[in-house]
N, C-alpha and C positions, 0 to 999 in steps of 0.2 A: 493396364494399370498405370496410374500416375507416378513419374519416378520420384522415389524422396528425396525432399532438400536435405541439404548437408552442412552440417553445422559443426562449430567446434566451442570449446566451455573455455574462459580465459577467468581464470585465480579456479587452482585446487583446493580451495578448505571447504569447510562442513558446507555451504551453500552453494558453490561451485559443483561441488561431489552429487547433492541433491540433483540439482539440473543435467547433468554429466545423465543421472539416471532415468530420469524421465525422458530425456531427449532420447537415448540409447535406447529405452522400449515401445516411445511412440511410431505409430505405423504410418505417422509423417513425416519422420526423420529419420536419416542416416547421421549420427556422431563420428565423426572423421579426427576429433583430435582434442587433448586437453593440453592446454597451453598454461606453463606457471615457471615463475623467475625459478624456484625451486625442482629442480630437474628431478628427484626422488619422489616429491608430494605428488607434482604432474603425472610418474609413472606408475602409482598407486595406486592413483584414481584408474586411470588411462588401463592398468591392467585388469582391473576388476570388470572391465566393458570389452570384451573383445571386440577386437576391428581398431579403435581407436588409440592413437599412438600419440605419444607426450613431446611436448613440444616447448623451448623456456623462452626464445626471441620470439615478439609480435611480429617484428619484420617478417620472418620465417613466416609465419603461420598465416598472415595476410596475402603473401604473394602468391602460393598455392592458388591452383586452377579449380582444385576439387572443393570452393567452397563456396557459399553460398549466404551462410550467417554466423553469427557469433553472439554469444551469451556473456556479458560481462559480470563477471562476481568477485568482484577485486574489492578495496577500500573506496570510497565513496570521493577523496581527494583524487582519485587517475580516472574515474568516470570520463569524465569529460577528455581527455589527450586521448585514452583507446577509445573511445567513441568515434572522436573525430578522425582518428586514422583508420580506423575501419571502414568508414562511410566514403572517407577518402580513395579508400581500397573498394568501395563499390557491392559493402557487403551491410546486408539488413542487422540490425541490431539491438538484441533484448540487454538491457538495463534493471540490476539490482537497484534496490530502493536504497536509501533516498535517488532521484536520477543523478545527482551532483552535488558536489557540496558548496554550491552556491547559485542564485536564481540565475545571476548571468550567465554563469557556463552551462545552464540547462538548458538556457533560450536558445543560446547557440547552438548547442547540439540539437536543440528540434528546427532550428532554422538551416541546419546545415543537411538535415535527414531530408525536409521538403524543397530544397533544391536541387535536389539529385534524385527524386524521387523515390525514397526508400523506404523504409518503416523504422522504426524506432519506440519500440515497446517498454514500457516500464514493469518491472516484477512487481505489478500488484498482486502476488500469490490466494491474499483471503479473498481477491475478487471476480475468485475463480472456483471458489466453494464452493458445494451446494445449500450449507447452509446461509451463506449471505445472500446467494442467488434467491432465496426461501423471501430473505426479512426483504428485499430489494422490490421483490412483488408484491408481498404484502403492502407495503407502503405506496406504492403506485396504482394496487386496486384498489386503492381506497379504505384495507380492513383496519386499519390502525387509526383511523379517521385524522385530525388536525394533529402534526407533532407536536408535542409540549415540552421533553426533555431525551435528551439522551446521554447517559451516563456509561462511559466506558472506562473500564481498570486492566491493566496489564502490569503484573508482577515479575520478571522474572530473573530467578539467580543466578550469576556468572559475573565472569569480569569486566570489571569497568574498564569501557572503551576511549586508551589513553587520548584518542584525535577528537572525538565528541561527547557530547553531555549526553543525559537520558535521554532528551528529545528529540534528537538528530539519532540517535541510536536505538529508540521502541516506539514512539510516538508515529514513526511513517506507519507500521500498521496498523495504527488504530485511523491516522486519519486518511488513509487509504481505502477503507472500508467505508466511510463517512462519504467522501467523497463520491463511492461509488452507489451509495443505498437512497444520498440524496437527492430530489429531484434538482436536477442543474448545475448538481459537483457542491464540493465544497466551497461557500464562497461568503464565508461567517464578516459577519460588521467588522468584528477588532476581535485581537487577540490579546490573551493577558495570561501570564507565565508568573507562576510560583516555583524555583527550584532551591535545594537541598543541598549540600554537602559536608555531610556529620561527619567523617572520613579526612577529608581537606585534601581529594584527590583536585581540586583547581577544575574542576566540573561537577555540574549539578547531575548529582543520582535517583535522585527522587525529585518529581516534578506533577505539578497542574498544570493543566491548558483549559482556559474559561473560554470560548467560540460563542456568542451570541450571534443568533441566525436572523434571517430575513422576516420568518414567520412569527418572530416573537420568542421563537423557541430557542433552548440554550442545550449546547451539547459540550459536557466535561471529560476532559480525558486525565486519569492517574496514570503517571508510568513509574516505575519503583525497579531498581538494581540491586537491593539489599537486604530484602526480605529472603529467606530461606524455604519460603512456598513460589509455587507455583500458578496465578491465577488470571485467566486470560476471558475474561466479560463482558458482554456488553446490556443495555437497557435500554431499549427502546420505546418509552411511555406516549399514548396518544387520545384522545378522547376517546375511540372505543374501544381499543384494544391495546394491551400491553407486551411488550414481545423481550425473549431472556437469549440470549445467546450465550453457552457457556461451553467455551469450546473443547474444554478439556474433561466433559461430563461424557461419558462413549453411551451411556445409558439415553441420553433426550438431550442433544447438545441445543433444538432449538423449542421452548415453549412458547405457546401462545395464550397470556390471560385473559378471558372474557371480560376484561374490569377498567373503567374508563369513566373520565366525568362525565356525569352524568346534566347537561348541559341548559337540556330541556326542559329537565323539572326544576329547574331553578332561575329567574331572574338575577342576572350577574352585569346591569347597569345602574351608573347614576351611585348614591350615597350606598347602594346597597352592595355594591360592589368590593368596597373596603371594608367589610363586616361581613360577608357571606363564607361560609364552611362549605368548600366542595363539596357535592356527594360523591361519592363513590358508589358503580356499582360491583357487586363482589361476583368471585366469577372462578370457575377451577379451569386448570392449563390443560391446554391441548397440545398435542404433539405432532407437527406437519409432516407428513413423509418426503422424507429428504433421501437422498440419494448417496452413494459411496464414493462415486469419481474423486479421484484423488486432484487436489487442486493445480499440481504443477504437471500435471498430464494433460490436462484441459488445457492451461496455459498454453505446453508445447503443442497443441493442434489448434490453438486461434492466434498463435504467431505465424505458423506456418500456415494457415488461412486467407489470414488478412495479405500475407505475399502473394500468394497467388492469384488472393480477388484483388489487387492492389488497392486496397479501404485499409485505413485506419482500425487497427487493433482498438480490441477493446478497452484497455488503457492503454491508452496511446501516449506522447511523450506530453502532450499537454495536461494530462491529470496527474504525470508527475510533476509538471511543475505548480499545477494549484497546491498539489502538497507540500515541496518546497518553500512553496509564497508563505506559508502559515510557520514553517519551520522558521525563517526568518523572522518573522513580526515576533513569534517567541522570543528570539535571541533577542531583537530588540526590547522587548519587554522584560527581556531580566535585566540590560543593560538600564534599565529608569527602573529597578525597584518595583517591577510587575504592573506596571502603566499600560493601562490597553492603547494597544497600537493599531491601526487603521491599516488593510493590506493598499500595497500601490495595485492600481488596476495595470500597468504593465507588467507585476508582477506574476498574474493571472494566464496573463497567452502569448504565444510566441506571435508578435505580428508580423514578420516576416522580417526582410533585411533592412537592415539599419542604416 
């Protein structure tokens, strides 16, 4: 048998604890240690997992022999410092979303993963679903025909997060998904941001993201901090097919509607083009058989994959940073009053050292 790598989970809160758990049941990993400035929260998780013992200096916990990798689940501002001292320390490294709270410090830290040759994985967790794995195929055989629109909504209640706005705080998994469903990543003409704050917390809680695509196609993302429901959606409309993701539906989280313009029976050039009425054709949802694997399980055995096939993880540190690229054009787009903003194409990939 092959022996398992050995990992440890750095920040104990609700996201730490998630990862702590799947690494501790994957049959490719040994969890060797949960590491958090809070020496009680550390040991709570840490207890709950037998084997695994609590730990509050990184120093500590980096210099250890018995390790192999680290999970960062910290605030999104120390991404970058425990990254790069971990990478320093010679150890692979999984990244909660956003990867960093800024493009620079993410280029870094992918330009410092492939100088040393290591991996450095982003927590794209829905990119590991089986239902996005479902709409990802779809859209690449073809069944959804030309994309037209994609409409995604994420509500969700809790506290506003005092270091960032909505978009830096729910918008990474909507457009993390995006990213991963689209053929070629995300990599929208401009971005343009509408944000909120009814509250006068000095961050927008409620937010638009307008992304016009290459194809013509436009994909919108709602994110909302203050609603008392719960709603996580997405729409994927195409000329033959229309596709619902509703992930919090346990009944048919993903439908597929036979209903698309109908493109053929209708001439859509020249003067007649600005007067023509789509047709539609109508169509009842199907229901694709999707699978159960739990998403941060899958995760923990295509981190531990990719180290051993020494290949690039499937989101690897450059899709987080196309998703950071977009997080910025936002901020800049609130800073001009929602002015679409144009991504820099070094924003886009890490071209190696500077």
């Amino acid at each position: 048998m092959t022996p398992k790598l050995r990992i440890a989970v750095i920040g104990a809160g609700a996201r730490g604890a998630n990862l702590a758990r799947n690494f501790h049941n994957s049959p490719r990993w040994e969890l060797v240690a949960i590491c958090d400035i809070d020496r009680d929260r550390a040991r709570k998780v840490a207890d709950t997992l037998y084997g695994a013992r609590a730990v509050t200096a990184l120093s500590e916990l980096l210099d250890a022999e018995d390790l192999d990798a680290v999970a960062v689940a910290t605030p999104a501002r120390t991404h970058h410092g425990i990254t790069r001292a971990a990478l320093s320390a010679g150890k692979h490294v999984m990244v909660e979303m956003p990867l960093a709270d800024t493009g620079a410090r993410g280029r870094d830290m992918v330009r410092a993963a492939a100088e040393r040759g290591l991996v450095l994985m982003a927590v794209h967790a829905y990119c590991y679903a089986p239902t996005v794995l479902t709409i990802r195929d779809l859209i690449q055989e073809g069944s959804l025909g030309d994309i037209l629109f994609i409409d995604s909504l994420r509500i969700e209640p809790g506290l506003i997060q005092p270091e960032m706005d909505v978009f830096w705080d729910l918008a990474p998994h909507d457009l993390s998904v995006l990213d991963f469903i689209l053929p070629g990543g995300l990599r929208p003409l401009s971005v343009s941001a509408q944000g909120d704050d009814p509250l006068g917390t000095g961050k927008a809680c409620v937010g638009y993201l307008l992304l016009p695509l290459a194809n013509g196609a436009t994909a919108q993302v709602y994110v909302n901090r203050l609603s008392p429901t719960r709603i996580r959606r997405m729409i994927v409309g195409g000329t033959k097919c229309t596709v619902l993701w509703d992930d919090l539906n346990p009944q048919q989280t993903v439908s597929v509607y036979d209903r698309g313009g109908d493109f053929d029976s209708q001439a859509l050039d020249g003067a007649d083009q600005t007067t023509a009425t789509l047709p539609y054709r109508p169509g009842n949802p199907g229901s694709p058989i999707v699978s159960e694997l739990e998403a941060l399980g899958a995760m923990a055995c295509e981190f531990a994959d990719s180290i051993r096939q020494l290949r690039a993880p499937r989101t690897d540190g450059e899709a987080g940073l196309r998703v950071l690229s977009v997080l910025e054009a936002a901020t800049r787009s609130l800073a001009t009053a929602g002015s679409a903003r144009a991504l820099d194409e070094d924003r886009l990939a890490a071209r190696g050292p500077a």
